[in-house]
Backbone as a printed PyTorch tensor [residue, N CA C, xyz], in Angstrom:
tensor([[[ 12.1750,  -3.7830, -15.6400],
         [ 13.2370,  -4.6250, -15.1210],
         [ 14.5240,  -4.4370, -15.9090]],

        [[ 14.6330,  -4.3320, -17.4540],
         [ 15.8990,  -4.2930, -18.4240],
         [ 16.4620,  -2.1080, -17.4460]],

        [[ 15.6410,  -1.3290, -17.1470],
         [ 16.1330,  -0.5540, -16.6350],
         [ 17.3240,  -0.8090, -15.7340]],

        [[ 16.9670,  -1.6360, -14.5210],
         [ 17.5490,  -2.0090, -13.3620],
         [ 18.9240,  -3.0940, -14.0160]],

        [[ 18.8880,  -3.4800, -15.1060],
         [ 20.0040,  -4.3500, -15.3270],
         [ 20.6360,  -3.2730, -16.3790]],

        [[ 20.9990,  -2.8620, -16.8630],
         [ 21.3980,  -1.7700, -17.4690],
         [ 22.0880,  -0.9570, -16.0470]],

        [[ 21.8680,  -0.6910, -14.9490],
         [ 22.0070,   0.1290, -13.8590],
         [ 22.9240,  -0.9380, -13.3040]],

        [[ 23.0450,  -1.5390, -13.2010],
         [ 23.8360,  -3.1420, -12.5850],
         [ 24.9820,  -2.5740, -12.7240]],

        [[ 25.7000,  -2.2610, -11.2670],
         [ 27.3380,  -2.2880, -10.9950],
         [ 27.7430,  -3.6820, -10.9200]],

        [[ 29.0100,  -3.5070, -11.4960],
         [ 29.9950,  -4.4220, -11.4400],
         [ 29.9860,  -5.4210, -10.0550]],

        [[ 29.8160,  -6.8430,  -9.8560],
         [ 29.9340,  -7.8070,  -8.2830],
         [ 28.5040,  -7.2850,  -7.8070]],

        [[ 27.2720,  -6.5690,  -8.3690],
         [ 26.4310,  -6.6340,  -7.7320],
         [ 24.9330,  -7.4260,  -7.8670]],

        [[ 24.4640,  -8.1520,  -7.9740],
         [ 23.6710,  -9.2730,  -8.2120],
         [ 22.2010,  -8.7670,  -7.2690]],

        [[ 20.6850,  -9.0900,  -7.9500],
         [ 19.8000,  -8.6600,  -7.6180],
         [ 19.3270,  -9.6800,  -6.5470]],

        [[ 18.8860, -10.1550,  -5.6220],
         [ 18.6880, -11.5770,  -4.9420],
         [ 17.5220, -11.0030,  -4.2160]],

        [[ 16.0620, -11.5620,  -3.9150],
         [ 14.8160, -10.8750,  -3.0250],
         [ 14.3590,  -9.8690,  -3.3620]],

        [[ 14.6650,  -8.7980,  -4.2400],
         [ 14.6280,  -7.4150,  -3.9540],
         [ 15.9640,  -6.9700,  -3.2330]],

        [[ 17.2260,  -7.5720,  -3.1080],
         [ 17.7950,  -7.0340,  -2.7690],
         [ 19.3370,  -6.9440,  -3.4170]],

        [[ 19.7780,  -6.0420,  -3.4130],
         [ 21.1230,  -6.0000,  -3.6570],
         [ 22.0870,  -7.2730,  -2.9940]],

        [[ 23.2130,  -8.2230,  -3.4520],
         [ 24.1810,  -9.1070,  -3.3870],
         [ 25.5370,  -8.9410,  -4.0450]],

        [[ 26.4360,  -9.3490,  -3.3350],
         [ 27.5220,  -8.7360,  -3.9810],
         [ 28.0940, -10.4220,  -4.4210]],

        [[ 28.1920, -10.8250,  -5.5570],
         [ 28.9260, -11.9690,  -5.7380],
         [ 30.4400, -12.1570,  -6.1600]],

        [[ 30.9560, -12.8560,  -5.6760],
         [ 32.2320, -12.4870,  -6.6220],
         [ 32.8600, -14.1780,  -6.7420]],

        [[ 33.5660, -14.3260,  -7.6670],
         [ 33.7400, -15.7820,  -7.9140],
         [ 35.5060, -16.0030,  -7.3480]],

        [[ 35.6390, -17.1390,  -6.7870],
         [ 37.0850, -17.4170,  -6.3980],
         [ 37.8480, -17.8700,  -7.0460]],

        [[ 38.8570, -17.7960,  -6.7450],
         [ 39.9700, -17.8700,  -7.9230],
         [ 40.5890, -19.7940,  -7.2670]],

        [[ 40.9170, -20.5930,  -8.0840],
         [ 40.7740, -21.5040,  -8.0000],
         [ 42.0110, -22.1270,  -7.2090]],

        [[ 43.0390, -21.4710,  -6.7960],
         [ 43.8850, -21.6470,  -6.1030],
         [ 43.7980, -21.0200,  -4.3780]],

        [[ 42.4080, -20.7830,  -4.2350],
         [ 41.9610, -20.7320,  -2.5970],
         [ 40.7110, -21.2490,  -2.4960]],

        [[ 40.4150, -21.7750,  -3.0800],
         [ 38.9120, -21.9470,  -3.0310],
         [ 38.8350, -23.2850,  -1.8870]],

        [[ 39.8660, -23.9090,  -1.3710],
         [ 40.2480, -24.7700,  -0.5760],
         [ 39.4630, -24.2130,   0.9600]],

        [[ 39.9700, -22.9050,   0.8050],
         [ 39.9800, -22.1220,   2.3030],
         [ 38.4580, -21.6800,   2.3990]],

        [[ 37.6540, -21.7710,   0.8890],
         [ 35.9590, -21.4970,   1.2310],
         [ 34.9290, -22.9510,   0.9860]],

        [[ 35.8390, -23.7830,   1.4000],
         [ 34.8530, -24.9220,   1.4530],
         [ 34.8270, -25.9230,  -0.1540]],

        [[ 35.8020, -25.2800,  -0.6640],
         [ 35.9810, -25.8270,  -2.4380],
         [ 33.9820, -24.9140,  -3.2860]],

        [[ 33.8670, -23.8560,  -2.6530],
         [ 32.9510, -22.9950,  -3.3170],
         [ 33.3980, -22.3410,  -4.5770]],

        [[ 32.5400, -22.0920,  -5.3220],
         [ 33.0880, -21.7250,  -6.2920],
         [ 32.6710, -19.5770,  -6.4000]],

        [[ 31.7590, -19.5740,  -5.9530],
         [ 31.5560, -17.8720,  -5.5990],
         [ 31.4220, -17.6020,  -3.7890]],

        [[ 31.0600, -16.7140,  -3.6340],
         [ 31.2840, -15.8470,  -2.8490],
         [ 30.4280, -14.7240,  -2.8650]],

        [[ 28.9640, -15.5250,  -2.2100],
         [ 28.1130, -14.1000,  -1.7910],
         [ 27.7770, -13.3880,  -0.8070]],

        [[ 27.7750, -12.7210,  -0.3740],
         [ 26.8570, -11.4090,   0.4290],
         [ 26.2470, -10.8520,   0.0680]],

        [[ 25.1550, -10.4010,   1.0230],
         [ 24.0010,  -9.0230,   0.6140],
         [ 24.5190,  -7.9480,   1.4510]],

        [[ 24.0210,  -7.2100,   0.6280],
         [ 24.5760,  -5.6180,   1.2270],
         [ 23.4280,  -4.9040,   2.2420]],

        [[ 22.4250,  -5.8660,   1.9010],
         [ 21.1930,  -4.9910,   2.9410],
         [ 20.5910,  -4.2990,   2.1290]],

        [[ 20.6910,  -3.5830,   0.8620],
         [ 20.4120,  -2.8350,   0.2950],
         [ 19.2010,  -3.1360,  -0.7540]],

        [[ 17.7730,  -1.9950,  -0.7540],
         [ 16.6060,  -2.6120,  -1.4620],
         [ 17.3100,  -2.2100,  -2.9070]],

        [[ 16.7030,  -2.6740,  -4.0300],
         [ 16.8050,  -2.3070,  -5.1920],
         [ 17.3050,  -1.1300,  -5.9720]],

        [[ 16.2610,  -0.2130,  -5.1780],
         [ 16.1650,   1.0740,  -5.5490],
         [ 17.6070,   1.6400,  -4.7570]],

        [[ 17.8870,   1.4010,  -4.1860],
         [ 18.7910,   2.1760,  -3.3870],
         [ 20.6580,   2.0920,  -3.8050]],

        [[ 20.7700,   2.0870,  -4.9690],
         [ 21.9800,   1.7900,  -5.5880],
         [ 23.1180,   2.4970,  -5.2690]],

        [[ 23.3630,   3.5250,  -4.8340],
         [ 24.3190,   3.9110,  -4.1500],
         [ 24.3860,   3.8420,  -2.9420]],

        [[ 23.8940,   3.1490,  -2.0710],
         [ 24.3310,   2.7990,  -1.0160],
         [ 24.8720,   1.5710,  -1.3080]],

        [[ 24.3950,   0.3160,  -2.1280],
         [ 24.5600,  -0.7430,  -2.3810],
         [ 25.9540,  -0.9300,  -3.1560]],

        [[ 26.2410,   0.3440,  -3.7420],
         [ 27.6170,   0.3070,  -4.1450],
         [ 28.9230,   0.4380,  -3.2370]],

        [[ 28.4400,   0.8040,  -2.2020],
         [ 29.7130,   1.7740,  -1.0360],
         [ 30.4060,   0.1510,   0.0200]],

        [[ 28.4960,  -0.4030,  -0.2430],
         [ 28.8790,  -1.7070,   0.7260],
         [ 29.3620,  -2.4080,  -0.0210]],

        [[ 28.9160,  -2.5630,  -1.2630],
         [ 30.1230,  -3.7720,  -1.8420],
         [ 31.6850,  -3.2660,  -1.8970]],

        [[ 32.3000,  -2.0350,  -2.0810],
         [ 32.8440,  -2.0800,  -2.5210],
         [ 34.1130,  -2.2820,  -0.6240]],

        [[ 32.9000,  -2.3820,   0.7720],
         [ 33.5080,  -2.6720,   1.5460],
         [ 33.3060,  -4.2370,   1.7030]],

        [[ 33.1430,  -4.4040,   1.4240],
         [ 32.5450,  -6.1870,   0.8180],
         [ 33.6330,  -7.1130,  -0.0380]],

        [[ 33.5400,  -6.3790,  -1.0500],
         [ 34.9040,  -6.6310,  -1.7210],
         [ 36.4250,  -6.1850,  -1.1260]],

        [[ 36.8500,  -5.3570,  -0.5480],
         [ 37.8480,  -5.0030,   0.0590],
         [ 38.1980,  -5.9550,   1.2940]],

        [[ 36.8880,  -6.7360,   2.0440],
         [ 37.4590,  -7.6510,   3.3160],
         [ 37.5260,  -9.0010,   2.4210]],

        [[ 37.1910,  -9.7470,   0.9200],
         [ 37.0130, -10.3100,   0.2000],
         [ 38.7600, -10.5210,  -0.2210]]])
C-alpha cells in the first residue's frame, strides 16, 4: 500500500479502489458549491491504472 502512496499524483485521492480527484475550494466561492469545503470526483479509474487517472483529472481539474 506505502508503494501506491508514494505513486500518488497531485488532486488524486484513492476512494473504493478507485482513483478521485479532490480539490479543496477557495473560500471566496464556496457559496456557489453549497458552502462545501472540497470538491470531489472519480475519474473511473482502478488503482492500478494511473495514467489514465492522471489525464482525467487533469480534465477534471480544468472544468473545476
Amino acid at each position: 500500500m506505502s508503494f501506491i502512496k508514494e505513486k500518488n499524483p497531485s488532486y488524486l485521492v484513492i476512494h473504493r479502489r478507485k482513483w478521485q480527484v479532490k480539490l479543496t475550494i477557495p473560500i471566496d466561492v464556496r457559496w456557489a458549491f453549497e458552502n462545501k469545503t472540497t470538491f470531489k470526483r472519480s475519474t473511473g479509474c482502478d488503482i492500478i491504472d494511473v495514467e489514465p487517472a492522471i489525464i482525467e483529472r487533469d480534465k477534471i481539474v480544468a472544468k473545476f
